[in-house]
C-alpha positions in Angstrom: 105.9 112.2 112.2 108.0 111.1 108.9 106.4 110.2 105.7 109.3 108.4 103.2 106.9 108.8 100.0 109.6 107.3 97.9 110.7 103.4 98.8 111.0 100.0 97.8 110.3 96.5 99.2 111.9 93.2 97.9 115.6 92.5 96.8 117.7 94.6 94.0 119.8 93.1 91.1 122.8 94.7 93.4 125.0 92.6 96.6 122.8 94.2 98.7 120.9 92.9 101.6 117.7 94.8 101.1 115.2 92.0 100.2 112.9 91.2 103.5 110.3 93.2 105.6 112.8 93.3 108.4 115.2 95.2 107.1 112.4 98.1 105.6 111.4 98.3 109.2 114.9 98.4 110.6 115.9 101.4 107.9 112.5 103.0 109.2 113.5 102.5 113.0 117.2 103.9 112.5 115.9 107.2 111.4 112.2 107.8 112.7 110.3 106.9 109.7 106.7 106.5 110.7 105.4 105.3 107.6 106.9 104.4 104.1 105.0 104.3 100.9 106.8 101.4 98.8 106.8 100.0 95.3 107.8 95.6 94.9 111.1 95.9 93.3 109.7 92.5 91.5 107.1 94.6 90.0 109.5 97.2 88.8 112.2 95.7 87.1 110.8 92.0 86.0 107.1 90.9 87.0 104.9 93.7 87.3 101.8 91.0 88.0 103.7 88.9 90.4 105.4 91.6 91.9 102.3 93.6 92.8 100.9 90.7 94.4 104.1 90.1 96.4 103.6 93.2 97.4 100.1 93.3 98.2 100.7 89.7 100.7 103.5 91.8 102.2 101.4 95.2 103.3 99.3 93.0 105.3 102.1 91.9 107.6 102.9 95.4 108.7 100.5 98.8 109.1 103.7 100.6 108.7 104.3 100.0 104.7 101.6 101.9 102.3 102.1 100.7 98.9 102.4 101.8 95.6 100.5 99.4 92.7 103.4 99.5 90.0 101.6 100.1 86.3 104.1 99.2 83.5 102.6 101.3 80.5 103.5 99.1 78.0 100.9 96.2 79.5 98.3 98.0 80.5 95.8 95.2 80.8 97.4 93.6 83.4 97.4 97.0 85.1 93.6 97.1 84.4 93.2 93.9 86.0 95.7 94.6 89.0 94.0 97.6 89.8 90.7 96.2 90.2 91.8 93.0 91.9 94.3 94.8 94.5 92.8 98.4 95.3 89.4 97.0 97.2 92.5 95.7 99.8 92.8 99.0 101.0 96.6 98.8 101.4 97.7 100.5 98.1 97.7 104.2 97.8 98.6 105.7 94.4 101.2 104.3 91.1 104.5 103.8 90.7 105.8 104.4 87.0 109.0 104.0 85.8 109.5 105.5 82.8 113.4 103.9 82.3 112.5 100.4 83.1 109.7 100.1 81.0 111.1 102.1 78.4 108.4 104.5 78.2 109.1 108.0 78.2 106.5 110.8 79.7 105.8 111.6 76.6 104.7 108.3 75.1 101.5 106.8 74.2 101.6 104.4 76.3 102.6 106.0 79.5 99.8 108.8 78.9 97.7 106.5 78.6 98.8 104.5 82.0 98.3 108.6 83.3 94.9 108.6 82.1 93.8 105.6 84.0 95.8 106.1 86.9 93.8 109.5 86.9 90.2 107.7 86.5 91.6 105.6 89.5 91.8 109.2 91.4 95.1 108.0 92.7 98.6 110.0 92.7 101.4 108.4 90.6 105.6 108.5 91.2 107.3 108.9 88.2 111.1 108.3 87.6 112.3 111.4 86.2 115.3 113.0 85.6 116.8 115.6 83.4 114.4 117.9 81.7 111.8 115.2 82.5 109.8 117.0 85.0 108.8 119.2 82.6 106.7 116.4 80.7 105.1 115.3 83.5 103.9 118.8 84.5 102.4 118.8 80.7 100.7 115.8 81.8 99.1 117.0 84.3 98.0 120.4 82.7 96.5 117.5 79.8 94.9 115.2 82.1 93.0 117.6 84.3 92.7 115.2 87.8 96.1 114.0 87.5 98.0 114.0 90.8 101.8 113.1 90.1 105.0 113.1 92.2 108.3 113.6 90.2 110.3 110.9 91.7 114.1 112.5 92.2 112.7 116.0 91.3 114.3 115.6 88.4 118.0 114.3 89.7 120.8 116.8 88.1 117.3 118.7 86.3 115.8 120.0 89.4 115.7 123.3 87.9 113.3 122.1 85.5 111.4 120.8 88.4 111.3 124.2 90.0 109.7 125.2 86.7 107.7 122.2 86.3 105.7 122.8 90.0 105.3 126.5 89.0 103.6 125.4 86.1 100.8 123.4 87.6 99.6 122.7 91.0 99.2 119.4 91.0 102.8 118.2 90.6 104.9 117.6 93.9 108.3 117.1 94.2 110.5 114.5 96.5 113.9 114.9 97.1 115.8 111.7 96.5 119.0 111.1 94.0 121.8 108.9 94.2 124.5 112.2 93.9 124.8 114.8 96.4 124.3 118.3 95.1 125.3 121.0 98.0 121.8 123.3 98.1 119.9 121.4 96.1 116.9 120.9 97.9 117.2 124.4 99.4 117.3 125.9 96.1 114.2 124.2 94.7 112.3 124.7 98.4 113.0 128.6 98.3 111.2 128.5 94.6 108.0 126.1 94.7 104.5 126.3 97.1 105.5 124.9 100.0 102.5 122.8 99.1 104.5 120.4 96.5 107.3 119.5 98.6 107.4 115.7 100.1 109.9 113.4 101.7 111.7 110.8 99.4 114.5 108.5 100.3 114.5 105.9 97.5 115.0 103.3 100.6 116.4 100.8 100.8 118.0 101.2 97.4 119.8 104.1 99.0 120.4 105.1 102.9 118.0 107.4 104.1 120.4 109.5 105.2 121.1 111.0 101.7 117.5 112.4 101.7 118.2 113.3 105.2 121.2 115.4 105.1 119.6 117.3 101.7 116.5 118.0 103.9 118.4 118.9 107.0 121.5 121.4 104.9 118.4 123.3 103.7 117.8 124.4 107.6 113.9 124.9 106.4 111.7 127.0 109.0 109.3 124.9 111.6 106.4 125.3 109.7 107.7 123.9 106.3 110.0 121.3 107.5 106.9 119.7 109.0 104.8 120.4 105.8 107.9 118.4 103.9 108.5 115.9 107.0 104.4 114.6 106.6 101.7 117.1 106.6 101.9 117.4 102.5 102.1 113.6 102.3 99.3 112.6 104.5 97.5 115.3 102.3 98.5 114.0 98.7 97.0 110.4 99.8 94.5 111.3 102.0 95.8 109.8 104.8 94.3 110.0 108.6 97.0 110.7 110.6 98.6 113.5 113.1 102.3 114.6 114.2 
């Protein structure tokens, strides 16, 4: 069993051909992804309202795709009113926040207060970070007492601040996926966290899985963990009823 707890369904502003259902399902098939929990690429980079619908119509064509409701912090109306509208589908799982996009750091107003709600919602939230960012969002959490967050990249070139950031709180996980391969990255921050906070990431189909893949695999983690990072934390983060 594979959990990818970091992907993306629709087309990119890139020559890529990454915009239909097919090809999530293909990208799964190629490397045994079970289930993928994906964010409307729409909804991230241009209409959060129409892309979240998109997104919603599209979860219902396949029981492989979990999704995420994307929450731009800077309208959080519409995010009140996609919440309570999309979430009695059953087919959406936690947030997606992108902190770059919407031009709304961690440490904002505004994106605390899309934290806030997405923690009355009782619903885990991926948040872009990178840099020293992780850091933030741990100070989120130890603010908002029943927020659940993922930092999205662990941080990118910062994950040592995300090593620090998961030691600070225990409701932070971490999810491996950047766009730059670091030799014993993912080792390095897997040696230093709870085994607990580690998830499975690819940033699909932005990016190959097999970036996330080869990290994972270079780390050579013992049976036990590997599985923990493969699904078991995953299905555990968003309550989800499933088995190896």
């Amino acid at each position: 069993m594979i959990i990818d707890v970091h992907a993306h369904w629709g087309p990119w502003f890139f020559s890529m051909d990454v915009g239909d259902l097919a090809t999530n399902l293909a990208v799964m098939d190629r490397y045994g992804i079970d289930l993928a929990v994906v964010s409307a690429t729409e909804a991230v980079i241009y209409d959060v309202t129409a892309g979240n619908r998109a997104m919603a119509r599209t979860l219902e064509r396949s029981e492989r795709l979990l999704g995420y409701l994307t929450v731009n912090p800077r309208r959080l109306d519409d995010a009140e009113r996609d919440l309570r509208e999309l979430l009695p589908t059953g087919r959406f799982v936690g947030v997606k926040i992108h902190t770059d996009y919407a031009d709304s750091p961690v440490t904002s107003p505004q994106t605390r207060a899309a934290l806030e709600l997405v923690a009355a919602h009782d619903l885990p939230a991926l948040v872009h970070t990178w840099n020293a960012t992780p850091l933030d969002l741990a100070q989120a959490c130890v603010d908002i007492p029943t927020l659940r967050a993922i930092a999205g990249h662990m941080g990118a070139n910062g994950w040592r601040h995300a090593i620090e950031a998961a030691n600070a709180v225990d409701r932070l996980w971490l999810e491996p996926c950047f766009s730059h391969t670091e030799a014993g990255r993912f080792a390095a921050v897997a040696a230093a966290v709870d085994p607990r906070r580690l998830l499975f990431g690819t940033d699909a189909t932005l990016i190959d899985p097999a970036a996330a893949y080869g990290a994972v695999l270079a780390a050579d983690l013992d049976p036990e963990l590997a599985e923990r990072v493969a699904w078991r934390n995953a299905a555990d983060l968003f309550r989800l009823d499933v088995t190896g």
